[in-house]
N, C-alpha and C positions, 0 to 999 in steps of 0.2 A: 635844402638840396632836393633836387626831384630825382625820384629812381622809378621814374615810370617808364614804359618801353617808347615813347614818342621820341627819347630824345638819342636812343640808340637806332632811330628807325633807318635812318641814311647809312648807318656800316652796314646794319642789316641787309641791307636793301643790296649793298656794292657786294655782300659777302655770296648771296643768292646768285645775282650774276654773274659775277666771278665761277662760283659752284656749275652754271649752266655750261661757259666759253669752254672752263676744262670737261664737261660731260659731251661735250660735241665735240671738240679738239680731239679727245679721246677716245671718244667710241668711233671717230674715224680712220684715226691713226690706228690706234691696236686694233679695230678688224681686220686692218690690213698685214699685221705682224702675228706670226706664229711664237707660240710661248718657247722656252727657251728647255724646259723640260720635256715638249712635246718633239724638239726636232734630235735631244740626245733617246729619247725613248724609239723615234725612227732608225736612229742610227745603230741602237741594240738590238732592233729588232724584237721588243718589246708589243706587246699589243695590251688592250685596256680593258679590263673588267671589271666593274661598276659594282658597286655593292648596293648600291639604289638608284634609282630613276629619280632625278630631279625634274622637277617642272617644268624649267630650263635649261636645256638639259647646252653647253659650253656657251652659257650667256646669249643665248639666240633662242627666238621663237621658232619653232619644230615649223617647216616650207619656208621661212624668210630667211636660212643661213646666208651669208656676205649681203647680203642688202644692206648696205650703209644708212640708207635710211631709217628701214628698219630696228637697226642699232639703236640710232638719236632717237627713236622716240622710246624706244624700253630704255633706255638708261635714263633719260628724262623722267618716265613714270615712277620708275625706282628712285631717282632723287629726290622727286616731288613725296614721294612717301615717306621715308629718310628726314626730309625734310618736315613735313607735318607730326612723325614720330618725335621728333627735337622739341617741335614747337609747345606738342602739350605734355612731353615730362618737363618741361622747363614750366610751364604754369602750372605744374601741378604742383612742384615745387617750391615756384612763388607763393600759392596759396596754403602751403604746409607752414612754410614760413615765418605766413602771418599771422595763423592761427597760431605759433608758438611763442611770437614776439606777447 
């Protein structure tokens, strides 16, 4: 029986794009929607103070807020990272593995 990665390479393959349709589905849609704790925190009249400066600071690069475009392409990078994080604890993994069989 073979258990190399060639023969999982097609769900892979379907699971990556699948991972893409919902990362642009999604970074469409919710730029466009307001979170659900931020409109009852308007309605308290609440206001926001930060205990650190994030990078990112509400998932948007600091001059491109609502650029939709903008969006798909940081959530795409962050996938693609995500995604390349998965790929090598998973062979690192594999190759623990081996060494222990």
């Amino acid at each position: 029986m073979r258990t190399d990665l060639s023969r999982h390479r097609n769900p892979m393959l379907l699971g990556i794009i699948l991972s893409f349709v919902f990362v642009v589905v999604g970074a469409v849609w919710l730029s466009q929607s307001q979170e659900t704790l931020d409109k009852v925190a308007e309605h308290l009249g609440v206001t926001a103070s930060p205990i650190w400066n994030p990078p990112i600071p509400d998932y948007e690069i600091p001059g491109f807020e609502g650029n939709p475009l903008m969006n798909i392409v940081t959530v795409t990078v962050f996938t693609l990272l995500v995604l390349a994080v998965a790929l090598i604890v998973g062979k690192s993994l594999k190759a623990k593995a081996k060494i222990q069989d």
